[in-house]
KOLMI-399826 format. One record per atom (N, C-alpha, C): x negated, y negated, z negated. Coordinates in steps of 0.2 Angstrom, whole numbers, plus 2048, in hexadecimal, padded with zeros to 3 digits. Layout:
<papas>
XYZ...
</papas>
This chain:
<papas>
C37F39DB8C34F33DBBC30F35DC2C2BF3CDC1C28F3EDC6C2EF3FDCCC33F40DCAC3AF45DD0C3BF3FDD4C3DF39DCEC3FF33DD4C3AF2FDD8C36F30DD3C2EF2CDD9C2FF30DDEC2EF36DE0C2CF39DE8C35F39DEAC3AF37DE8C41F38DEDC41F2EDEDC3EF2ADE9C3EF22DECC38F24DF3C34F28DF3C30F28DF6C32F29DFFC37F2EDFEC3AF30E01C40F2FE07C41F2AE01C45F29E05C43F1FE09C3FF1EE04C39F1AE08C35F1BE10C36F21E0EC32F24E14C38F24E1CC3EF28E16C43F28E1DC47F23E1FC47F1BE1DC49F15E1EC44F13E23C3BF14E23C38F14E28C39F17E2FC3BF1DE2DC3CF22E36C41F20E39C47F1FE33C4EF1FE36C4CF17E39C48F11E3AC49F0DE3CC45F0AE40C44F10E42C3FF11E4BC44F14E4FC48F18E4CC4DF1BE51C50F18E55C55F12E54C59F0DE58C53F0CE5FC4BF0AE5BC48F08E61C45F0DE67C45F14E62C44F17E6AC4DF19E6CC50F1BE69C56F1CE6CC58F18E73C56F0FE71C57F0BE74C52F0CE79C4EF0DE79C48F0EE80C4AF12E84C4DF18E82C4EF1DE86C56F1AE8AC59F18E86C60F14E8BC5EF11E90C58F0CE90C56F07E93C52F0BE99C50F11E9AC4CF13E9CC51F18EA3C57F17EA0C5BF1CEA4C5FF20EA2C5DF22E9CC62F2AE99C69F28E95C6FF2BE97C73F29E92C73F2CE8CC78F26E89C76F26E81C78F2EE7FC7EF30E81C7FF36E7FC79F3EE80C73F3CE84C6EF40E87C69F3EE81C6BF38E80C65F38E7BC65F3AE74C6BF39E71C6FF3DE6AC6DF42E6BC70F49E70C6BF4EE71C69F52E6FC64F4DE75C5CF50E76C58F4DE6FC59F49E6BC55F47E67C59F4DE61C5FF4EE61C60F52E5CC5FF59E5DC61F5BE62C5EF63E65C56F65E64C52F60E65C4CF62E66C48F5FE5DC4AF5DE5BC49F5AE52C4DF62E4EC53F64E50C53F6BE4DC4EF70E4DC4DF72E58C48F76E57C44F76E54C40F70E54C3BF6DE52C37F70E49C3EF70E46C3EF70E40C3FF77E3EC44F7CE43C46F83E45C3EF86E43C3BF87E49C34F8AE48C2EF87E44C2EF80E42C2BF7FE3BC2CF85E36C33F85E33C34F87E2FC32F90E2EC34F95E36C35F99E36C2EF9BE36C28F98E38C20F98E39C1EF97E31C22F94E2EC1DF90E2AC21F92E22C29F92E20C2BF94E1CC31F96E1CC32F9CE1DC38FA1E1FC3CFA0E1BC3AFA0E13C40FA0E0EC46F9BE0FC44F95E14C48F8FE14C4DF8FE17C4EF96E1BC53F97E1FC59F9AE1BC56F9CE16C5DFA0E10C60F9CE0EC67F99E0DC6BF98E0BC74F9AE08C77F9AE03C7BF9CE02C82F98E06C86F9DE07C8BF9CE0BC91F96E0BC93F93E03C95F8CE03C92F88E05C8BF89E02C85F82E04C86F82E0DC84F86E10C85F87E18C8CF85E1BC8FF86E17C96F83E1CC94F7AE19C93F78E13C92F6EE12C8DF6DE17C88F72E18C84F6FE1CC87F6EE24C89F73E25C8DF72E2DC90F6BE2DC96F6CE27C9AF65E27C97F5EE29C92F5EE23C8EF59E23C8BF58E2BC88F5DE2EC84F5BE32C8CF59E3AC92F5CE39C95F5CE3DC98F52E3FC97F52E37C9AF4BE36C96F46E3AC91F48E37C89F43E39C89F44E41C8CF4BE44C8AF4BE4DC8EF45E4EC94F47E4BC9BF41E4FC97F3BE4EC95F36E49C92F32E48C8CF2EE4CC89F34E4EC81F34E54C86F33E59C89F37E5BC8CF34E62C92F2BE64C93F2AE5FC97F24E5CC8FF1EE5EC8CF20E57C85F1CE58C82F1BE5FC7FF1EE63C7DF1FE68C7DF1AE6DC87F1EE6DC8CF1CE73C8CF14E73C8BF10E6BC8AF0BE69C85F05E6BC7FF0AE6AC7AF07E6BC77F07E72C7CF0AE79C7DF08E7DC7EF01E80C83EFDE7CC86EF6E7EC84EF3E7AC7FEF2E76C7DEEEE71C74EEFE6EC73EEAE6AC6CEE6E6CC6CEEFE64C63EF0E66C63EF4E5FC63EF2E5AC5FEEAE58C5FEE7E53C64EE8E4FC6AEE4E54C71EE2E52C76EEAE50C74EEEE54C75EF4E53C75EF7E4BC6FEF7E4AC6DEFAE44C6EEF5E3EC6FEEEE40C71EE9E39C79EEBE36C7CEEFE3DC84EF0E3BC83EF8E3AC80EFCE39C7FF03E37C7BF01E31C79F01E2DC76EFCE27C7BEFCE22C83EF9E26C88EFBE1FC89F02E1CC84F04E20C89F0DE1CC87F0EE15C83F0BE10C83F0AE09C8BF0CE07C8BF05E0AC94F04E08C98F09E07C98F0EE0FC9CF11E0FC9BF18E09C92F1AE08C91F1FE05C94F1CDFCC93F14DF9C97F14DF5CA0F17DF4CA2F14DF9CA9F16DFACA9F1FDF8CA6F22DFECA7F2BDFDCA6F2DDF7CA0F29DF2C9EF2DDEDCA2F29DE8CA5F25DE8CAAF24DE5CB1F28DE3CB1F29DEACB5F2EDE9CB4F37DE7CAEF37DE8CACF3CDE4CAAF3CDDCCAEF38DD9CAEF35DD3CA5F34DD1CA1F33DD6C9BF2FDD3C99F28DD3C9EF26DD1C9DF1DDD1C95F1BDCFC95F13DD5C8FF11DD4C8EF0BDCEC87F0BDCBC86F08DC6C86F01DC6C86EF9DC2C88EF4DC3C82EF4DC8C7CEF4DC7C77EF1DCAC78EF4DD1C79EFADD4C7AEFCDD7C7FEFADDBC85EF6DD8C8BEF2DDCC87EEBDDFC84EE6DDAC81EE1DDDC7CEE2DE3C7AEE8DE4C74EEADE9C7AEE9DF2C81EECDEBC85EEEDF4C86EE8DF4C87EE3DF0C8CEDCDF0C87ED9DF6C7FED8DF3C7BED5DF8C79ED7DFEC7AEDFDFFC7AEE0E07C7FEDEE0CC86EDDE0BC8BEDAE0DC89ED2E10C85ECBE0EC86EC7E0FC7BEC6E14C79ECDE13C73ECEE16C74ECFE1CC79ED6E1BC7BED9E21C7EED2E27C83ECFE23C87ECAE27C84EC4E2BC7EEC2E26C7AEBEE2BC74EC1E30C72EC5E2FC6EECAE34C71ECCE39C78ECDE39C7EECEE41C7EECAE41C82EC2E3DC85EBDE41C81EB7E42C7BEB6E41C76EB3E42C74EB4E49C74EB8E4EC6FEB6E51C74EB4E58C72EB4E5EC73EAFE65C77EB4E69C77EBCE68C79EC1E6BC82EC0E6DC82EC3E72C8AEC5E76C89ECCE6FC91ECBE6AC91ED1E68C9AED4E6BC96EDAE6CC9BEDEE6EC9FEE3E6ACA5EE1E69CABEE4E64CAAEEBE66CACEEFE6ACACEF6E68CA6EF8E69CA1EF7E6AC99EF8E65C98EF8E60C9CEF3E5EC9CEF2E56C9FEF6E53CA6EF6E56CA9EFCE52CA8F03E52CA5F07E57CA2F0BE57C9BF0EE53C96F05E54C91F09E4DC94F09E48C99F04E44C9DF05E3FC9EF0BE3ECA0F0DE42CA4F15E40CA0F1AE3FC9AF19E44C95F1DE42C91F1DE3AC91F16E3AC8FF14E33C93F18E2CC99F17E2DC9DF1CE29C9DF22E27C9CF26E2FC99F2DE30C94F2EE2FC8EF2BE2EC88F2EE2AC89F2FE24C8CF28E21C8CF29E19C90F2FE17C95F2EE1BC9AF34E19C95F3DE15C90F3CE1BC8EF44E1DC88F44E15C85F3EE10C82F3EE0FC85F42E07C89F3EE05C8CF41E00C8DF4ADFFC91F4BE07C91F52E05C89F55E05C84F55E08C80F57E07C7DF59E00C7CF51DFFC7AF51DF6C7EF58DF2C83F5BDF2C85F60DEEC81F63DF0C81F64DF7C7CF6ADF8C73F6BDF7C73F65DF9C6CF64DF6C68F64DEEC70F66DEAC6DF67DE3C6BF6DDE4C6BF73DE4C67F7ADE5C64F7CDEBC65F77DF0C62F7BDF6C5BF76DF7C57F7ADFBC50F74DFEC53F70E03C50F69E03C50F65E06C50F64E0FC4CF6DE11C4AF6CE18C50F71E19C4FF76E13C57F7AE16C5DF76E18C5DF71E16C64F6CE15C64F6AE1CC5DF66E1FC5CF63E24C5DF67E29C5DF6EE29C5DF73E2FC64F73E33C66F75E2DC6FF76E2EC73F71E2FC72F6CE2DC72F65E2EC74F61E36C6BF64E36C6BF63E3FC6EF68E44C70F6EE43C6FF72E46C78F71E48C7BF6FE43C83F6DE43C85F66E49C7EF63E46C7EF5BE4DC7DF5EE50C78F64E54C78F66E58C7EF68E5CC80F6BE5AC88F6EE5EC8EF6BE5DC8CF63E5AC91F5FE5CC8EF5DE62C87F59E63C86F53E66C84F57E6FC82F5EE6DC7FF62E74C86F62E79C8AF64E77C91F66E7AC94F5FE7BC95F5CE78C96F55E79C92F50E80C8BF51E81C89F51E86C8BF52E8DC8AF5CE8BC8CF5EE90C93F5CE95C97F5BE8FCA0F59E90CA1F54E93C9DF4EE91CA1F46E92C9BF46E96C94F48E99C8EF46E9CC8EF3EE9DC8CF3CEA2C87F3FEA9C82F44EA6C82F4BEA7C7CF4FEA4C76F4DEA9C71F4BEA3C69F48EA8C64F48EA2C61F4AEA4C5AF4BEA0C55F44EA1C51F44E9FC49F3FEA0C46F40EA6C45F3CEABC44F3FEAFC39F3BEB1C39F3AEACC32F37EAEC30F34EA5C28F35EA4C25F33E9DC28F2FE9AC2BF29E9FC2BF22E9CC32F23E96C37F29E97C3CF29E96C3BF30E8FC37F33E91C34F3AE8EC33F38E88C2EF30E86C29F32E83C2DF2DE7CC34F2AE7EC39F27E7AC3CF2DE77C3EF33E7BC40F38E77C3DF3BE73C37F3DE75C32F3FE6FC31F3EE68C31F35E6AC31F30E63C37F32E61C3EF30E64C44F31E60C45F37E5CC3FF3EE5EC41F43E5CC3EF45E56C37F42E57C35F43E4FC36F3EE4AC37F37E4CC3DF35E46C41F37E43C47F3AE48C4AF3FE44C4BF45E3EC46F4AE41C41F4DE3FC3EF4CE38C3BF46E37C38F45E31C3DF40E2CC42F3CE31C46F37E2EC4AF3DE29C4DF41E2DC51F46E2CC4FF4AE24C4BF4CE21C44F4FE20C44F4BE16C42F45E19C41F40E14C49F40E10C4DF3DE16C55F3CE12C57F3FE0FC58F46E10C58F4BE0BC54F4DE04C4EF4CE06C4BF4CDFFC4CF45DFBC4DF3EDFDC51F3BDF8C56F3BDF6C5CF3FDFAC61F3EDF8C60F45DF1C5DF49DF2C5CF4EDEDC59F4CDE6C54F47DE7C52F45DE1C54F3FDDDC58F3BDE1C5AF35DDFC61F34DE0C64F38DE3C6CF36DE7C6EF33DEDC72F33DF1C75F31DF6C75F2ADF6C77F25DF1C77F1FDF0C6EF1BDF0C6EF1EDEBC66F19DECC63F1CDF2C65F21DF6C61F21DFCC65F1EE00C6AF1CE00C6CF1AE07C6CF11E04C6CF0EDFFC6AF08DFEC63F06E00C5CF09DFCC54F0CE00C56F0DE08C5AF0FE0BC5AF10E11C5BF0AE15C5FF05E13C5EEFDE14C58EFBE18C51F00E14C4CEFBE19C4BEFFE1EC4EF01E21C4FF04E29C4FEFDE2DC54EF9E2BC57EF5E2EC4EEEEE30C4BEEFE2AC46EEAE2BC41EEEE31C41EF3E31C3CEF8E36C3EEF6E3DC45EF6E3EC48EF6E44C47EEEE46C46EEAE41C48EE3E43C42EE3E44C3CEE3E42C37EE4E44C34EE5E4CC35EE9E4BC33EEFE52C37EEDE57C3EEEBE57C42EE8E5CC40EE2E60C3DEDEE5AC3AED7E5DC35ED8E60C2FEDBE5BC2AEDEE5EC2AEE2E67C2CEE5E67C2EEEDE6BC32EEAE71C39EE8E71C3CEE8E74C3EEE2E76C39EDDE73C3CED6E73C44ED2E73C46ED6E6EC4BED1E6BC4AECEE65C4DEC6E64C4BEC1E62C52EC2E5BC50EBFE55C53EBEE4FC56EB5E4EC58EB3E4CC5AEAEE4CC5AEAEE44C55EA6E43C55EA4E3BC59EA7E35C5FEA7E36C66EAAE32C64EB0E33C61EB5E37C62EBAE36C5AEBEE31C54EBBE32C50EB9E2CC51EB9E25C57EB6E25C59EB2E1DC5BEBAE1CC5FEBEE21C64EC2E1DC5FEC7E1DC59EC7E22C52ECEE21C50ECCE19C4FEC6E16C49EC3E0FC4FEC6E0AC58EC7E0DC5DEC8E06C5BED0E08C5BED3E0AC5AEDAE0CC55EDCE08C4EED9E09C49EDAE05C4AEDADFEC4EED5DFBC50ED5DF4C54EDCDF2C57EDDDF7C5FEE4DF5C57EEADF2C51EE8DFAC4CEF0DF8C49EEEDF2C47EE8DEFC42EE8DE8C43EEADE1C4DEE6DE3C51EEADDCC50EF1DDAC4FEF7DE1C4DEFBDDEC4BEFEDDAC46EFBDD8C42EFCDD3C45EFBDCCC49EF7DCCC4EEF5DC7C53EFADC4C55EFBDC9C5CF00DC9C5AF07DC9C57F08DC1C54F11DC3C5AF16DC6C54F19DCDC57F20DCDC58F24DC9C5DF28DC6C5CF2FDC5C5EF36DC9C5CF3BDC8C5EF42DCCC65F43DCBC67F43DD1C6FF47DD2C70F4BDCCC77F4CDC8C77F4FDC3C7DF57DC6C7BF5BDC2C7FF60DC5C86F61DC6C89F5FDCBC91F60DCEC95F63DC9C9CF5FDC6CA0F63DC2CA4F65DC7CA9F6BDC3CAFF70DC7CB3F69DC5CB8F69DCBCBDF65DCACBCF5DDCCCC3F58DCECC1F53DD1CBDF51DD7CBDF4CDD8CB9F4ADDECBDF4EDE5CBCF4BDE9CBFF4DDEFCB8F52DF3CB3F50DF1CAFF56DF1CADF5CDEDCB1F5EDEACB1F61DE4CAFF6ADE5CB5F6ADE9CB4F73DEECACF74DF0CA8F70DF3C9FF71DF3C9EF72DEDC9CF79DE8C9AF78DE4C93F7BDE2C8DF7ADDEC88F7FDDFC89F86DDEC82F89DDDC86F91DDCC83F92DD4C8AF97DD3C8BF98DC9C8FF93DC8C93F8EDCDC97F89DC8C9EF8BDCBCA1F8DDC6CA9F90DC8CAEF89DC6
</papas>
């Protein structure tokens, strides 16, 4: 019970960060910087960041066994391509409406862990039945120009998060949580840096106003990064990315607030159904991830160490 209090927590915590992100992401677009300079630098500098944490503060976190470090690359390589999907996204489109269609990735992490033969529970299925008709009025609610390949693009990114979450969780049975997060990032890194470089405009910040959104985006990451991993360690890939749902309410929030974009009625209705998906939680106990069998699952080849 102690294990899943602090990974609800957790991932409580990282539903919070991750939904400030859209909004400094967004300020810094607005500000001048292309989206792909923002990916980044907010994930270049959230590595470092977390690089000399670790190396000052707890060296052992840097040890890792050589299966677990290639899922972390995986995982993290997936997740760059998605960062840059995302981004490029949030480019031609509102961050609200951004992050209400990035929001399906429950879905998608149902689908993968399905396929990794760990199907979700009933109550667990109605949580997704009701984010589907949440998510639908929070996007088709409101007075916005919505732009198709925006859409489809955060879509895809949406997929690719989830995707990366699952393999992680294998690794995250035996390894620390910030180990996971290093290697993770470190993989976005050498997608998303190159990628920059490659497709540009190469351009940096060029004054505070523009600085101090990358900042913000870098320690959300950072701590977003941080937190997810420790729910998904305690409680699973699913109940943390359904918990991760109230990103969605942070962003709505802070969008209105922040950057002055307006909600429409219907989209309200689908914020109060969203809130219902977060209270069930409480209903639908977590338990800890249980330890990987040999065989099956399309993720199967990840396995911990000692399991032949």
């Amino acid at each position: 019970m102690k294990r899943a209090r602090r990974g609800l927590n957790a991932a409580v915590l990282s539903a919070f960060f991750l939904g400030m992100a859209p909004i400094f992401g967004k300020q810094a677009i607005l500000g001048g910087l292309p989206p792909l300079a923002v990916v980044a630098l907010r994930t270049v500098l959230a590595t470092l960041l977390l690089f000399f944490i670790i190396l000052l503060f707890k060296k052992p976190f840097l040890q890792i066994y050589s299966l677990g470090l290639v899922g972390c690359l995986l995982a993290g390589a997936i997740n760059g391509i998605g960062s840059l999907f995302y981004y490029s996204a949030l480019g031609r489109i509102d961050a609200g409406i951004g992050q209400l269609l990035y929001s399906l990735y429950p879905l998608f992490v149902a689908v993968w862990l399905w396929l990794d033969r760990q199907p979700p529970t009933r109550l667990t299925l109605l949580r997704l039945g009701l984010a589907v008709p949440a998510v639908a009025l929070l996007t088709l609610g409101g007075s916005h120009r919505l732009d198709p390949l925006g859409m489809g693009m955060m879509l895809l990114a949406a997929a690719l998060y989830a995707l990366h979450i699952p393999v992680n969780q294998r690794v995250l049975f035996d390894v620390p949580a910030p180990t996971v997060t290093l290697y993770t990032l470190t993989a976005m890194s050498a997608v998303v840096f190159p990628a920059f470089l490659l497709l540009g405009p190469v351009e940096l910040p060029h004054s505070s106003a523009t600085w101090w959104p990358v900042a913000g985006l870098t320690l959300v990451t950072f701590f977003s990064r941080i937190t997810l991993f420790l729910g998904v360690k305690h409680i699973g890939g699913m109940q943390t990315a359904l918990l991760g749902l109230g990103e969605l309410l942070v962003t709505l929030a802070l969008s209105h607030w922040w950057l002055h974009e307006s909600l429409a009625p219907m989209q309200w209705a689908g914020a109060a159904l969203l809130g219902i998906i977060l209270l069930l939680a409480g209903i639908d106990k977590p338990t800890a991830p249980t330890r990987p069998q040999p065989g099956g699952g399309w993720l199967s080849w990840l396995r911990p160490r000692g399991l032949v």
